[in-house]
C-alpha positions as CSV (number, residue, x, y, z in Angstrom):
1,X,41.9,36.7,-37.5
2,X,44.1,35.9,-34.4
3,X,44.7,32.0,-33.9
4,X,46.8,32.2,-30.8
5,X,44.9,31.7,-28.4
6,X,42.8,29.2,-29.9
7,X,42.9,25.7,-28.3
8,X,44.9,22.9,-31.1
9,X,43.3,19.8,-31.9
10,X,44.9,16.7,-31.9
11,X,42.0,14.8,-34.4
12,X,44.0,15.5,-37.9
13,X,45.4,13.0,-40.5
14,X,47.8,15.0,-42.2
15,X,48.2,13.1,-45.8
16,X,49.2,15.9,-48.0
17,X,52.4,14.0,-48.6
18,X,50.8,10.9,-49.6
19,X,49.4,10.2,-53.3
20,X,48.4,13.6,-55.0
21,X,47.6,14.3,-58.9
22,X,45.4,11.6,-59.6
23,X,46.1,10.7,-63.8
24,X,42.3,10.7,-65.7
25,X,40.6,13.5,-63.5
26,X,38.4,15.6,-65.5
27,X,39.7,18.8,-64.7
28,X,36.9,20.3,-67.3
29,X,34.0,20.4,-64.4
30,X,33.5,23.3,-62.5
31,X,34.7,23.4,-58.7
32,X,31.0,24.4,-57.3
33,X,29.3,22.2,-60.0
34,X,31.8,18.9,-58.2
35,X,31.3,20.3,-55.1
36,X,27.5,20.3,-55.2
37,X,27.4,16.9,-57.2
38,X,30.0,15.2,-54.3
39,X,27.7,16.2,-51.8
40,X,24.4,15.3,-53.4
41,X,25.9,12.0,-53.8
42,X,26.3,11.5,-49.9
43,X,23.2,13.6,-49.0
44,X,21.1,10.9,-50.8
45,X,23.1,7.8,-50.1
46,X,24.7,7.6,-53.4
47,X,28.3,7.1,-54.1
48,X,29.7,10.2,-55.3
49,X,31.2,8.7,-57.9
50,X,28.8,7.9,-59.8
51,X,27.4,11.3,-60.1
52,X,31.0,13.4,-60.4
53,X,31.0,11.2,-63.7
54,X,34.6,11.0,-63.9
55,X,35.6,13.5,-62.0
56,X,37.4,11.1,-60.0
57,X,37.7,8.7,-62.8
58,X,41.2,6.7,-62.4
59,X,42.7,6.0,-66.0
60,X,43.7,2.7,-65.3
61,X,41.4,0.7,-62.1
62,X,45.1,-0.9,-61.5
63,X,47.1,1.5,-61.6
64,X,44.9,3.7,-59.1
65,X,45.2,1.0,-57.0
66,X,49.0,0.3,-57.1
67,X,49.0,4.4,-56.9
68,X,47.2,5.1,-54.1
69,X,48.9,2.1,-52.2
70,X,52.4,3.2,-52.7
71,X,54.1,6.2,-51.6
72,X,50.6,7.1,-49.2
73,X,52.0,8.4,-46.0
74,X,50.1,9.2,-43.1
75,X,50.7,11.4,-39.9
76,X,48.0,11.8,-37.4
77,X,48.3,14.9,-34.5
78,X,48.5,18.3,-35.2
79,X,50.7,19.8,-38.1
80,X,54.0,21.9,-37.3
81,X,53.5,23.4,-40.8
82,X,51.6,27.0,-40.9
83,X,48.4,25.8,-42.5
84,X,48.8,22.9,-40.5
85,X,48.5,24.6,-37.1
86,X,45.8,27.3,-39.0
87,X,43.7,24.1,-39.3
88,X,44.2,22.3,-36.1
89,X,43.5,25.6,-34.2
90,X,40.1,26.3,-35.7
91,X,39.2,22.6,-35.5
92,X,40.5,23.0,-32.1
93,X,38.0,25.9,-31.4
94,X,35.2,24.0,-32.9
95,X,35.7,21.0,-30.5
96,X,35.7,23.3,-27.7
97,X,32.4,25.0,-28.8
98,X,30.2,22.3,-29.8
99,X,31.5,20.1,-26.7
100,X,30.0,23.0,-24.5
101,X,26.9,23.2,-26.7
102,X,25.9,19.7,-26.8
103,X,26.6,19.6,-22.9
104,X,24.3,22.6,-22.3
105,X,21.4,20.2,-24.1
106,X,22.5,17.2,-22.3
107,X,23.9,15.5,-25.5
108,X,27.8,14.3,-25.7
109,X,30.2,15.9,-28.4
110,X,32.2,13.6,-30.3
111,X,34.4,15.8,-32.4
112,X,35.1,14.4,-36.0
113,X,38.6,13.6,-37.6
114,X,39.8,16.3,-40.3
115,X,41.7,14.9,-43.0
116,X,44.6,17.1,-44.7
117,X,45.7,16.0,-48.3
118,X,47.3,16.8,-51.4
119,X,45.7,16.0,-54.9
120,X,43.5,13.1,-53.9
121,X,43.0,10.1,-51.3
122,X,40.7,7.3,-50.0
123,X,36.9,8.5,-48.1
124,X,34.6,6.8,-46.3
125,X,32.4,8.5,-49.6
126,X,35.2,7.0,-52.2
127,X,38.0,8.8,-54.0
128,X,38.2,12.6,-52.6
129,X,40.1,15.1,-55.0
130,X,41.0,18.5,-54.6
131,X,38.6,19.6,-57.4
132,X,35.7,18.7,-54.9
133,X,37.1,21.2,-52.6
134,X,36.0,20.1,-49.2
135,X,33.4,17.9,-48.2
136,X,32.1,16.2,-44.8
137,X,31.9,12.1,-45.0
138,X,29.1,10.8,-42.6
139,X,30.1,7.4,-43.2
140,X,33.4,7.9,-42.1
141,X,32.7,10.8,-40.0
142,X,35.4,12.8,-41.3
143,X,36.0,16.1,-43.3
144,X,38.2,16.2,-46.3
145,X,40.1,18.9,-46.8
146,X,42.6,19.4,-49.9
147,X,44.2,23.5,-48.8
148,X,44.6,24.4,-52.4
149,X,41.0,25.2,-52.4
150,X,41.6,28.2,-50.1
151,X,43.5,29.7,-53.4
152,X,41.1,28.4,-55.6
153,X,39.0,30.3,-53.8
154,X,40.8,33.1,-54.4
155,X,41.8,32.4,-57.9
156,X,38.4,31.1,-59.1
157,X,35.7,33.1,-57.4
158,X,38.3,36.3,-55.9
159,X,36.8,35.3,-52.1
160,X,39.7,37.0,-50.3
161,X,42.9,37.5,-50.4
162,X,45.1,34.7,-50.1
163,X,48.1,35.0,-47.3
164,X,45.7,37.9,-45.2
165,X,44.6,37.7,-42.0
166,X,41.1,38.4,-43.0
167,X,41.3,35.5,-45.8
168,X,42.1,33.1,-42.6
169,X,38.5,33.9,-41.5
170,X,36.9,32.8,-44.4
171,X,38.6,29.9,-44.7
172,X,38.0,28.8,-40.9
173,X,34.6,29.7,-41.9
174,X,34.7,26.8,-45.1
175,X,36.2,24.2,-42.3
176,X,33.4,25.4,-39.6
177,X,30.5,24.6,-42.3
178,X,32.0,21.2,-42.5
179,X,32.0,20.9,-39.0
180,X,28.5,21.7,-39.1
181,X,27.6,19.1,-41.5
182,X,29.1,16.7,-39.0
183,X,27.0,18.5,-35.8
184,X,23.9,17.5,-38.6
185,X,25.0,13.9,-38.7
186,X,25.6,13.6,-34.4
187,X,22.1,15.1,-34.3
188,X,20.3,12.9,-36.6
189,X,19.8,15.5,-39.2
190,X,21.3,14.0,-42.1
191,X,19.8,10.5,-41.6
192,X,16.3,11.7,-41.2
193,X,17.2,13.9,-44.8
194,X,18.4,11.2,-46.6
195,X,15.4,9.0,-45.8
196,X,12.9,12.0,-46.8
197,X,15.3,12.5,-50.4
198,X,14.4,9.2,-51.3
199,X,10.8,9.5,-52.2
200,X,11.3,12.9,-53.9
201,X,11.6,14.0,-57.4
202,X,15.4,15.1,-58.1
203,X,13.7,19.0,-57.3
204,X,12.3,18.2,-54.2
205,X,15.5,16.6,-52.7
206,X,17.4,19.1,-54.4
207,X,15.3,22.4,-52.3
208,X,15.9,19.9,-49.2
209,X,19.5,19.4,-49.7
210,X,19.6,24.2,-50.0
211,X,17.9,23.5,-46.3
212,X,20.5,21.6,-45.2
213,X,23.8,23.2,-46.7
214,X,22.1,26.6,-45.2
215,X,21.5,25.3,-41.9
216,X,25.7,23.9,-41.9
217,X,26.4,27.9,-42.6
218,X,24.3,28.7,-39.6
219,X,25.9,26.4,-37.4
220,X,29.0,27.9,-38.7
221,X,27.6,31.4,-37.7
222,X,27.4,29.8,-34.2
223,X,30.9,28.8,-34.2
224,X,31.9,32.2,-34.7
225,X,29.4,33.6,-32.4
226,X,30.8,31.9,-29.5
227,X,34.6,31.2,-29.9
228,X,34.2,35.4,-30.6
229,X,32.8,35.7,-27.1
230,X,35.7,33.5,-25.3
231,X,38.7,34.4,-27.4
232,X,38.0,37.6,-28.8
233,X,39.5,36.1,-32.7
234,X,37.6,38.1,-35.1
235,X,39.8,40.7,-36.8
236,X,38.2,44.2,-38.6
237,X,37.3,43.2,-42.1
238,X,37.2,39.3,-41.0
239,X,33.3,38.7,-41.5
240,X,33.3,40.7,-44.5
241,X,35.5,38.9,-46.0
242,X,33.9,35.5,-45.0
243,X,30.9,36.9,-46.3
244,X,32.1,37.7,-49.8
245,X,33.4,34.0,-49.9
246,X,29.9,32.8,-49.0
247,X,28.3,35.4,-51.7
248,X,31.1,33.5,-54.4
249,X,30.1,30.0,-53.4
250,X,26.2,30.6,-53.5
251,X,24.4,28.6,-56.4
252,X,22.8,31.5,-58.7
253,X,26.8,32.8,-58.6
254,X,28.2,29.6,-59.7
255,X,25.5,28.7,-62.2
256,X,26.1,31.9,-63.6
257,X,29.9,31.6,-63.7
258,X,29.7,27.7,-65.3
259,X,26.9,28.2,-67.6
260,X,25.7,31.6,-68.3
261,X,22.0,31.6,-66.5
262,X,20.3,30.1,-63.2
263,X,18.2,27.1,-63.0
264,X,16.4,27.5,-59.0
265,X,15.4,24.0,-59.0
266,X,19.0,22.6,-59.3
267,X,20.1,24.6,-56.4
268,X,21.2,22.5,-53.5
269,X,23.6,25.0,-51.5
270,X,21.3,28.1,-51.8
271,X,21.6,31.5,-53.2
272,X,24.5,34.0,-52.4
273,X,21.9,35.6,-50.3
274,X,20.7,32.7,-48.5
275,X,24.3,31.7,-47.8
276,X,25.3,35.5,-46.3
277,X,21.8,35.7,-44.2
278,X,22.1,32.3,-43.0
279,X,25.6,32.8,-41.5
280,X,24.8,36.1,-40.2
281,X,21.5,34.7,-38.5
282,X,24.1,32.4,-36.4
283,X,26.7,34.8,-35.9
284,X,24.4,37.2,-34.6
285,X,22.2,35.2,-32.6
286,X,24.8,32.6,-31.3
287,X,21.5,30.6,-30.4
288,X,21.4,26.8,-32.5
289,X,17.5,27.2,-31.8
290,X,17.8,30.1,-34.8
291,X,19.6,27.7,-37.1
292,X,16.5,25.6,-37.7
293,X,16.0,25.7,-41.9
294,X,13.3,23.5,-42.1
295,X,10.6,25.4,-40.2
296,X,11.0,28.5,-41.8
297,X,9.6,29.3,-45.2
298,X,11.8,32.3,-46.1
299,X,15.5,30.8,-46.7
């Protein structure tokens, strides 16, 4: 994956060197089984916190507090660092892309702020850790990202290899979905999906939740679709590799991996499958019309 030609964005809150390492975490929980329990939480209007079940328990309510007061630095702009200007370029690209897509449709663009930190820090959602890996907060409009999930990534579920150039795709491809969780929340998507959640069983909200996550890996698709077509980025081996770290994060796999067997109707991400065709339906089709989930009754 090439970056330099991608446009930077400015829209990033680089707190990595802020509070990190959060005492009391339960490190015990799986990384897809947080992941998918964070975002339930938000998906439903339910603080996250209260389903991670300690996951970002603080020993100590006053000592998190004096902890994540003190020593918390913030910069905003985009980071001099390598994984700093890795991040602002795709977030970069993703303004520029969805800007020109919501102005074909008539609709204003109003790009997110991506939040870099270390270990853990303050959401709009509550306390985000790195064990959640990253997550979109549509209260505070903003995605979370903690890097040492790119090597978890690697470590956990072997989704590339860390340091290539074709692991930088599926990483830009983990930020993108974010991003498209955010295009959901601009379009009204995740309201009206909330509202439906709460008059359904914990199944039914839970097959609703697969139709959104699988639609944010479509829009995705779309991102790559068209930054491809203006900057020429994508690399040999680049969407293969993406596609191996969306096989890794897909629900059957990480059931499997955390607990020995698959249980369908706790799925809210979608199979390895459904993940891989999803984003291929975007890349291919570069068209957000193809992207819609919820008509279709083959995921």
């Amino acid at each position: 994956m090439r970056i330099d030609e991608l446009p930077k964005s400015d829209r990033i809150e680089d707190r990595r060197g802020g509070l990190s390492g959060i005492p009391g975490g339960r490190g015990g929980l799986g990384i897809g089984t947080i992941v998918i329990l964070g975002l339930i939480g938000w998906a439903v209007g339910i603080d996250p916190r209260i389903l991670i079940e300690g996951a970002e328990t603080i020993s100590g309510n006053d000592q998190a507090q004096q902890q994540s007061g003190a020593g918390s630095t913030t910069s905003t702009g985009a980071p001099s660092d390598a994984m700093g200007e890795f991040v602002s370029a795709v977030l970069g690209s993703t303004e520029a892309q969805w800007t020109t897509v919501f102005a074909q449709a008539g609709k204003r663009y109003e790009p997110p702020t991506l939040v870099m930190f270390s270990g853990a820090t303050k959401s709009g959602c509550g306390f985000a850790q790195a064990a959640m890996g990253p997550f979109y907060c549509p209260i505070d409009r903003k995605v979370y990202l903690d890097t040492s999930f790119f090597q978890d990534l690697e470590r956990r579920f072997r989704g590339c290899d860390v340091g290539s150039k074709t692991c930088q795709f599926s990483q830009a491809y983990v930020i993108a979905h974010e991003i498209g969780h955010h295009v959901q929340n601009q379009l009204g998507v995740l309201p009206q999906v909330q509202e439906q959640q709460r008059g359904m069983d914990k199944a039914e909200a839970n097959s609703l939740q697969v139709r959104v996550e699988l639609q944010a890996d479509c829009l995705a698709g779309i991102w790559a679709n068209r930054a491809q077509e203006k900057w020429q980025f994508i690399e040999p081996g680049d969407v293969e590799a993406a596609m191996t770290t969306a096989s890794a994060i897909g629900d059957d796999r990480l059931q499997r991996q955390s607990q020995g067997y698959v249980v369908p109707d706790a799925f809210t991400h979608g199979t390895s499958a459904q993940r891989t065709r999803w984003f291929m339906t975007g890349l291919k089709s570069g068209d957000v019309a193809s992207c819609n989930t919820f008509q279709t009754q083959q995921l």
